[in-house]
Every structure is written in C-alpha cells, then in structure tokens.
C-alpha positions as CSV (number, residue, x, y, z in Angstrom):
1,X,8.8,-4.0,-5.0
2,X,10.7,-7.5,-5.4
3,X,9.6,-8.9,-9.2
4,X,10.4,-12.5,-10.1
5,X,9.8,-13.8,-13.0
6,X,10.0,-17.7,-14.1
7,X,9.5,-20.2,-16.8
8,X,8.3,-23.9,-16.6
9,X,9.1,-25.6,-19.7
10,X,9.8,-21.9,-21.2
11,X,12.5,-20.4,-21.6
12,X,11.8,-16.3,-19.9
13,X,13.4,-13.8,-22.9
14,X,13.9,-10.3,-22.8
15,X,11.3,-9.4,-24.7
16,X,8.2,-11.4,-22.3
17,X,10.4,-10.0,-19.7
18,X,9.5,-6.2,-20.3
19,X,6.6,-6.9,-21.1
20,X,5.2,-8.6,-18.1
21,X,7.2,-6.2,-16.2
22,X,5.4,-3.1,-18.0
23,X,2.1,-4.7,-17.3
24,X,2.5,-5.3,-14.0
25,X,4.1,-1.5,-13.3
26,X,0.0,-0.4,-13.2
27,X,-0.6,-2.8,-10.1
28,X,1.8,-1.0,-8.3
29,X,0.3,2.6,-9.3
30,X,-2.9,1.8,-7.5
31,X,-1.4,0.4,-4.3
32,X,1.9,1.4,-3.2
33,X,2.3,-1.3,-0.5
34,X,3.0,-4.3,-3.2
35,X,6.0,-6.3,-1.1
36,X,6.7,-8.8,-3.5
37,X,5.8,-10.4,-6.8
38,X,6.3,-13.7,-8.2
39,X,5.2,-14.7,-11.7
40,X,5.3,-17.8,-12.6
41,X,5.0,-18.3,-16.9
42,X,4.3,-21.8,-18.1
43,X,3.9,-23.6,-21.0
44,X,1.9,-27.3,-21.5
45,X,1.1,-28.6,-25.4
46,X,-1.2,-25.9,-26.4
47,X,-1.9,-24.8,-23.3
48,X,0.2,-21.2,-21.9
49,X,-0.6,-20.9,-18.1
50,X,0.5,-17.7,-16.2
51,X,-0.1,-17.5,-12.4
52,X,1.1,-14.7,-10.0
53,X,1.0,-14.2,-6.6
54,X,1.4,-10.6,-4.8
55,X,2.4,-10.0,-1.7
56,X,0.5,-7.0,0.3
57,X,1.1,-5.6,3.8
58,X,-1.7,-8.0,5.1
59,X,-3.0,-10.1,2.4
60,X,-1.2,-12.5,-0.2
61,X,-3.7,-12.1,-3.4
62,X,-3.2,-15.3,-6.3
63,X,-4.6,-15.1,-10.0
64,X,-4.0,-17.7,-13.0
65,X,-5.1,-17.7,-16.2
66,X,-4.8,-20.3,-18.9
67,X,-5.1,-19.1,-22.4
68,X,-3.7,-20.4,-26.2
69,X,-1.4,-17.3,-26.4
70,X,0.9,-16.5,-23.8
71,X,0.5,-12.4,-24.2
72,X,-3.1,-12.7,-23.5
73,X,-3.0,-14.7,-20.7
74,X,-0.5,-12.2,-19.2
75,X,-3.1,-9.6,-20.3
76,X,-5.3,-11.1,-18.8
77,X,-3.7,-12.1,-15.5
78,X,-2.8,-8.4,-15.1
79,X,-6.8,-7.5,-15.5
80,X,-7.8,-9.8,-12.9
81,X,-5.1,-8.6,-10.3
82,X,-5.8,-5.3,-10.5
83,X,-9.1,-5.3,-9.9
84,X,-8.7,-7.9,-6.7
85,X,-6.0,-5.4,-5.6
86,X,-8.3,-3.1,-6.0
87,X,-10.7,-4.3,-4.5
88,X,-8.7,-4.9,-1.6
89,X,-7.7,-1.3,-1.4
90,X,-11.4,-0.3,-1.1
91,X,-11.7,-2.7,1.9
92,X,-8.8,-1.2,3.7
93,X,-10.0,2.3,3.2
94,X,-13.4,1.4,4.5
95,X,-12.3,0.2,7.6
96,X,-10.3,2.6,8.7
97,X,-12.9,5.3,7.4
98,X,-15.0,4.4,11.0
99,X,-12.0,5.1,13.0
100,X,-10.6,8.4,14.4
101,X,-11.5,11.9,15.5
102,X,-15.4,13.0,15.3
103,X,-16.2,9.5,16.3
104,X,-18.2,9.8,19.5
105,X,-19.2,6.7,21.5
106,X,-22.9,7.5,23.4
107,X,-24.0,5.2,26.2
C-alpha cells in the first residue's frame, strides 16, 4: 500500500503523521487489495478539513470531513472509510458468491 500524506496551509509533523498512519493501518486489515492512499490534511480559519481518497482493484472510494479539531476529523474520516470499504467488500463477495461450481443452468 502506497500512503501519501499532505498539508494545505499545514505544515504535516511527525506526530499527525503516525497517527493518521495508525488509523488508517485498520482499512487495510479488512481489505487487502488497498493500491493506494492519498490524504490530503487541510487547514482554513477554524475550519480543519481532512479528505482521502483510496484506491481499490476496481473502485476509487473518496471521504471528507470537516471538523474544529483536526484529530477528530481524522477520526472521523477513518470511520467513514471503513465502513464504505466495507461495504464495498460485501458487494464483491456477493457477486461472485452466484458464480462457480453447483451452479446449474435448466432450460
């Protein structure tokens, strides 16, 4: 898995850096085909913005959240990605569940 992580108007320390990195390691426990992730961290007045987009083997899946505190909205963020990758996982599984031996065609 390919993790970027970058700052608008903020400046990405070490310490935001392991930590978006730690939440994000329990995306990639539920689905192991995670390409690529780009995290984008921003900051306007009052206003801390995080938006990420992941690239799966078939589907590119986008969240952002805006919050007052930038650790929330990373919590945040990391909530609503899971459960659309997640979610996306279940879909996959379902449609190849049809296909494959047993599955008899009558005419």
């Amino acid at each position: 898995m390919n993790l970027q992580i970058s700052g608008h108007h903020l400046e990405i320390t070490p310490a935001i850096h392991d930590y978006v990195t730690g939440k994000l390691d329990r995306v990639t426990r539920h689905f192991d085909n995670v390409i690529d992730v780009n995290v984008i961290l921003s900051v306007d007045k009052l206003k801390q913005k995080a938006e990420v987009t992941v690239h799966l083997s078939g589907k590119d899946v986008y969240v952002e959240v805006i919050d007052e505190d930038l650790y929330a909205a990373v919590d945040a963020l990391v909530d609503k990605l899971d459960r659309q990758i997640q979610k996306h996982k279940q879909r996959v599984q379902d449609h190849h569940r049809g296909k494959g031996i047993g599955h008899i065609v009558q005419d």
